[in-house]
N, C-alpha and C positions, 0 to 999 in steps of 0.2 A: 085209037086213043093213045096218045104218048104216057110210058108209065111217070110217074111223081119217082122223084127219089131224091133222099136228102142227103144232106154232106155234111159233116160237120167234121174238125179237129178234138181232140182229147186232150187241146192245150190251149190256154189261153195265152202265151208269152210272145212278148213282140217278139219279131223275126222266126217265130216257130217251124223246123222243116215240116211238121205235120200237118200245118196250116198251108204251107206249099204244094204239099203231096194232096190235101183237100179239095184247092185252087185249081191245080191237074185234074184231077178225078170229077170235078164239076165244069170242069171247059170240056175234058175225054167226053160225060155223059152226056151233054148237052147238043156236044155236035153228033150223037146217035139220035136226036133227036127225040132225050127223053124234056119233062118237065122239070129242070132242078132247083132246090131251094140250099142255099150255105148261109149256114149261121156259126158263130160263134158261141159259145157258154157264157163268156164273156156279158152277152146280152141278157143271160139268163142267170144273174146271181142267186145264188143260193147258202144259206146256211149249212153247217153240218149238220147231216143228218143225227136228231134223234129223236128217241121215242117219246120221251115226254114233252120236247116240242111242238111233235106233232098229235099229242095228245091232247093239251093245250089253246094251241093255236091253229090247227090243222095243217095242211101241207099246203106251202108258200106257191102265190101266182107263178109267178116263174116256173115251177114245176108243170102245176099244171098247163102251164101252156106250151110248153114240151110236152106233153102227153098227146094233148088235142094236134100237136105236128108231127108227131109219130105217126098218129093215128091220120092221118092225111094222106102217105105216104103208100108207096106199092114196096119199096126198098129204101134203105137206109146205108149209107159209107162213112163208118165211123174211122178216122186217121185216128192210128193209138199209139201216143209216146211212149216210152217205157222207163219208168224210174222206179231203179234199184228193182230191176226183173220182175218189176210189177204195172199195174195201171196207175194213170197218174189220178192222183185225189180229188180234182176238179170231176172227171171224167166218171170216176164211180161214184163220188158225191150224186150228181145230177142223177147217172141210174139208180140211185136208192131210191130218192124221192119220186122218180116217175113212177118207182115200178109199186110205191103205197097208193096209188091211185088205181081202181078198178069203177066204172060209174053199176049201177044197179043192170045186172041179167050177164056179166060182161066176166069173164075167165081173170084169175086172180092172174097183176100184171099184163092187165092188157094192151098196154103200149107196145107190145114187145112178140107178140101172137100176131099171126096174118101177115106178116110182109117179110120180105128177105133184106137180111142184112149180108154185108160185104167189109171186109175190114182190110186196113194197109198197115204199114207203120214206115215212119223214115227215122233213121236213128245217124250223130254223126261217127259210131262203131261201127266193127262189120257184123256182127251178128243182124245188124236193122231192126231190131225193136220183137224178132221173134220171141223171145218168153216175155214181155209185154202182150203180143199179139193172142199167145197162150191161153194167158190169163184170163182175157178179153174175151174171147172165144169160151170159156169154161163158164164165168159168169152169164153171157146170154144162153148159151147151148142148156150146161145143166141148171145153173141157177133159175133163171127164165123161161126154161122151153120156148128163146127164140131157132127160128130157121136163120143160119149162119154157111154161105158158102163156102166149099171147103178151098176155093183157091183164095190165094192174098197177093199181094203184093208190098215187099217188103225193100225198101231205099237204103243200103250202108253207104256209108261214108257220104251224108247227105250234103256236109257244106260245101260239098262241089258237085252234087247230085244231078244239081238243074241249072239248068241255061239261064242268061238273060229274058227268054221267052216263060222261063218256068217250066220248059220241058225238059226232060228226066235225058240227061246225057247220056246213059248206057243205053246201048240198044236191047240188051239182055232182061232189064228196068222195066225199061218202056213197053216190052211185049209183054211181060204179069200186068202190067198195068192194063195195057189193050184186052187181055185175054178176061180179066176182072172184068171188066166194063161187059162185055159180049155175054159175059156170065150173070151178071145182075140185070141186064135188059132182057135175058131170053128168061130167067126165073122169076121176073115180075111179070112179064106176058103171061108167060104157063100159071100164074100165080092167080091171073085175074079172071082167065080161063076157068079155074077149076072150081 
């Protein structure tokens, strides 16, 4: 059975490279011949998170139905932009809210238990969005107790990163990329396995 894995950007902005590097990551996956789904946030508007919000009025459709696509999923490829060496606000917006949903017998944030994640960043710096990526990383690992592989794949100087095709110009790029890929399809098998 091909594993599920989802794509999504950590930006909603037209022309976004992370939205690029997404677009890559779900043609890369797809021709392993997993099952993949790419959404945007974009589709999935949401409020800022707060508490008495969601006291209120509970936690907004949108959320939950990121949750229920999480939970779908064997693995997950979040593209993480990095503004000002951090996540960008869309992107940890959406994870607050998934992660106030647990349904009844169900491990607190359970969106985010049971599947492997995979993370990239393309940035137009050379650093490539690594303490973004950090960040991103810290928030699932410690915050969530997700499984987060330790390779990434990270794009500097991304407005000339990719080709007319959308593939990653450097060849140095394109094998983290290749090598990611091989990585989240062999740890969503072993994953479904175990």
């Amino acid at each position: 059975m091909r594993p599920k894995i989802l794509v999504l950007p950590g930006s909603t902005r037209s022309g976004s490279f992370n939205a690029k590097l997404s677009a890559l990551m779900a043609k890369k996956l797809a021709l392993t011949d997993a099952d993949v789904t790419q959404i945007s946030l974009k589709d999935y508007p949401l409020p800022l998170y707060d508490g008495d919000l969601e006291a209120s009025r509970g936690v907004p459709a949108p959320a939950q139905k990121l949750k229920r696509l999480f939970q779908e999923q064997d693995g997950i490829f979040i593209a993480c932009p990095e503004y000002n060496a951090g996540v960008t606000p869309v992107l940890k917006n959406a994870i607050d809210w998934i992660s106030r949903l647990s349904d009844p017998g169900e491990p607190s944030s359970a969106a985010f238990k049971d599947r492997i994640f995979a993370l990239g960043s393309a940035s137009p710096g050379a650093f490539a969005g690594m303490r973004g990526l950090i960040g991103m990383r810290t928030i699932l690992e410690v915050g969530l107790g997700a499984h987060v592989l330790p390779y990434m794949v990270s794009v500097p100087r991304a407005s000339t990163a990719f080709d007319g095709n959308g593939d990653l110009t450097d060849e140095r790029t394109g094998a983290q990329a290749d090598t990611l890929v091989k990585a989240l399809i062999k740890n969503t098998k072993i994953r479904r396995l175990g």
